[in-house]
N, C-alpha and C positions, 0 to 999 in steps of 0.2 A: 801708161808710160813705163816705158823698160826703170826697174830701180840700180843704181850705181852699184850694191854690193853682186847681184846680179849681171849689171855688164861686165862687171870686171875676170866674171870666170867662166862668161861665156855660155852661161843658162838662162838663156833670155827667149821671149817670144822670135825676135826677129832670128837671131840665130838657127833656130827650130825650121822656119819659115825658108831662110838660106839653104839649110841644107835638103831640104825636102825639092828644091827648085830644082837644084842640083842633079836630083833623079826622076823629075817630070820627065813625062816620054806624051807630045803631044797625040799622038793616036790611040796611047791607053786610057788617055782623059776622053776622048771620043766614045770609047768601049768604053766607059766607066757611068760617065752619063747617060749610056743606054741602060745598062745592065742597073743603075740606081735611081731609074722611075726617074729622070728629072725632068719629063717633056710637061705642057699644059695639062694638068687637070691630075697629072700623078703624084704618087705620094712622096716623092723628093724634090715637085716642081721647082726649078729655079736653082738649087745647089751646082754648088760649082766644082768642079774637079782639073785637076792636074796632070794627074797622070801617071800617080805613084802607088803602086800594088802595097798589098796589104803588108807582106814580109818583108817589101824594102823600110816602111815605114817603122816596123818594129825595130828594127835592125838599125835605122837609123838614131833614134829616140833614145836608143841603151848610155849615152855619152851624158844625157841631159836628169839624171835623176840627181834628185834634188835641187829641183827647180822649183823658183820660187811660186808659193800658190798663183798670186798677182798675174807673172807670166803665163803662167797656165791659164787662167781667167783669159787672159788675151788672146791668147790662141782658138778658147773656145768661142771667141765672138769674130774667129774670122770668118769669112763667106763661103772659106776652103775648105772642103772635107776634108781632104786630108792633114790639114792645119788641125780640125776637131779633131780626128781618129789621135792625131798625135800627143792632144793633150789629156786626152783620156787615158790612155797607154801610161804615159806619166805620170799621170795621177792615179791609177791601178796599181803603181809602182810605191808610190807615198803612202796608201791607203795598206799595202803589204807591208813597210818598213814601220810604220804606227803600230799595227795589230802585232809584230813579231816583238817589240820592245817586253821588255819583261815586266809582264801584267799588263800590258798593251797602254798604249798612248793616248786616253781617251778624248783629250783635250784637241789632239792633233788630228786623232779620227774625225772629232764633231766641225771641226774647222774644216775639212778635205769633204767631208757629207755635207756641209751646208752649200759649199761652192757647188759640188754637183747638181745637188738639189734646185738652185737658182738658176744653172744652166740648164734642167731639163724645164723650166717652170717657164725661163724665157727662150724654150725653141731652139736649141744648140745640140740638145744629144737627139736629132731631129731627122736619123734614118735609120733600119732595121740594124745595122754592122755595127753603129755604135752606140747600141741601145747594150746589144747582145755583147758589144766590148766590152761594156762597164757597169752595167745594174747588179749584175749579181758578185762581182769584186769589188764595190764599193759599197752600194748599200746592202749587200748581202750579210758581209759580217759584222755590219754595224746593230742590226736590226736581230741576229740570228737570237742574241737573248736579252731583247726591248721589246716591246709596244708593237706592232705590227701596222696601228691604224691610217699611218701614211698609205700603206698600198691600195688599202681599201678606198681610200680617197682618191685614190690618181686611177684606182677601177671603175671609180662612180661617176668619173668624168669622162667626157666624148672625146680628150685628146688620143688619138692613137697612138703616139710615141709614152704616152703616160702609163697608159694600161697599158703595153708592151713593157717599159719597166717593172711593171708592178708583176708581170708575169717573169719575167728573166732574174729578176732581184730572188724569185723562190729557188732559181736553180742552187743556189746556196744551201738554200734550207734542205732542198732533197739530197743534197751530197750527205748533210747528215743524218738521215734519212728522218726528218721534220717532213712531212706531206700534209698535213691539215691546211696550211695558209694555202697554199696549192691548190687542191683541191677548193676550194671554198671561191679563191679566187675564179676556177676555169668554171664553174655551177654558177657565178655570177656573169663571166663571158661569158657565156652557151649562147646567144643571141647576138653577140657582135660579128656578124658574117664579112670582115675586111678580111681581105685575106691575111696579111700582117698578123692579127690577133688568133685567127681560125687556126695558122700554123704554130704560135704561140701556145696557145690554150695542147694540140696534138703531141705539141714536141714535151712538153713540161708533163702531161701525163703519161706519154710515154716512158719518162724519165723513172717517174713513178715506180712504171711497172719493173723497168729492167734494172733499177739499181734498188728500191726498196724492195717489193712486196707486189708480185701480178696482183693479188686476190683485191689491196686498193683500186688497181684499175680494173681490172672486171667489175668490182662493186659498183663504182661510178658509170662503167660503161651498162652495167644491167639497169641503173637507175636513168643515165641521159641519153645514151645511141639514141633512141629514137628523135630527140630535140637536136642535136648535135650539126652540125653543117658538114658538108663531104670532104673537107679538106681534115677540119678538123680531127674528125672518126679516122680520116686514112693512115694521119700521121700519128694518131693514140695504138692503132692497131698494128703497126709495121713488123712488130716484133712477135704477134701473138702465131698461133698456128692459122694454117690455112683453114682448117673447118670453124675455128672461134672469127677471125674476120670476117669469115663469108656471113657467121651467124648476125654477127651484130653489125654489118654494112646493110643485112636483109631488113632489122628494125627501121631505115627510115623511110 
């Protein structure tokens, strides 16, 4: 339930919900629902869509910061994607205004982490776009100098949208050029052949190479190509030369 200090200026769930209606385009929800696996037996079976592109949505969201968590919690239990994309956005936005506070917010942080945490736990950050929206701007620099053991937990588990955050939450780490949790993690996926995780695992070691250090990922790739899944290996190598791809696509 919407709270009155809340309704009064307009940062409410439903508000959110109004103006996103507002730029539904019924045939983009038809393309939308193709293009995010929602049919039987796919991996967004059943979510719903509306019809609003990713940039309108950003664009529309920029009016509502500092919105109350609560609301935001609402949005993330709507049925709508684009209701989740929006309060993830949102809350990428709280999780920034926290950390930039001088010495950082930590109370505010762990407040905005736990809510996320509960929504990926009960199936709300539950397709690739808003995985990738929000793991590594919220729990990225939560985690960047704590404990780490949450991801290895949501690695060790069979949810896919889990170990997808556990994968995305490192792109953090690599910015600062941190690759061990990275690394550790994708030597623990090497076996999850979903496609979701195989491009996950390619993209984050990729990342590796092009913004840390190639020799991290050639070291990994001398040690796993040959284990590795095809999608995986293609997107870890996109960036190496033509004769190092060909060598290490020849390992499997």
């Amino acid at each position: 339930m919407s709270g009155i200090g809340a309704a009064s200026n307009g940062l409410t769930a439903d508000a959110v919900r109004a103006d996103l209606a507002a730029l539904a385009d019924p045939a983009d929800a038809v393309h939308l629902q193709r293009f995010f696996k929602t049919g039987p037996g796919e991996y967004g079976e059943g979510d719903v869509f509306i019809g609003v592109r990713v940039p309108q949505t950003r664009k529309a969201v920029k009016r509502f910061a500092g919105m109350p968590l609560s609301e935001i919690d609402a949005l993330l239990d709507s049925p709508v994607h684009e209701h989740r994309l929006a309060a993830l956005v949102i809350l990428n936005g709280e999780m920034t205004k926290a950390s930039r506070q001088r010495g950082g917010d930590a109370a505010r942080q762990r407040e905005i982490v736990e809510l996320y945490l509960a929504a990926v736990r009960r199936g709300r950050v539950n397709n690739w776009d808003l995985v990738d929206a929000s793991a590594e701007f919220i729990l990225g620099p939560w985690l960047l100098e704590r404990p780490r053991d949450l991801l290895g937990k949501f690695a060790a588990g069979d949810s896919l949208w889990e170990r997808r955050v556990a994968l995305l939450t490192t792109f953090a780490f690599i910015k600062q050029g941190d690759t061990a949790t990275t690394v550790e993690l994708c030597e623990r996926l090497l076996d999850d052949r979903r496609d979701l995780i195989q491009k996950a695992v390619g993209w984050m070691l990729r990342e590796i190479g092009k913004r840390v250090d190639p020799a991290i990922l050639t070291g990994f790739l001398d040690a796993h190509a040959a284990a590795m899944g095809r999608t995986a290996l293609s997107y870890a190598t996109e960036h190496l030369t033509p004769e190092q791809r060909a060598h290490y696509r020849a390992q499997r």
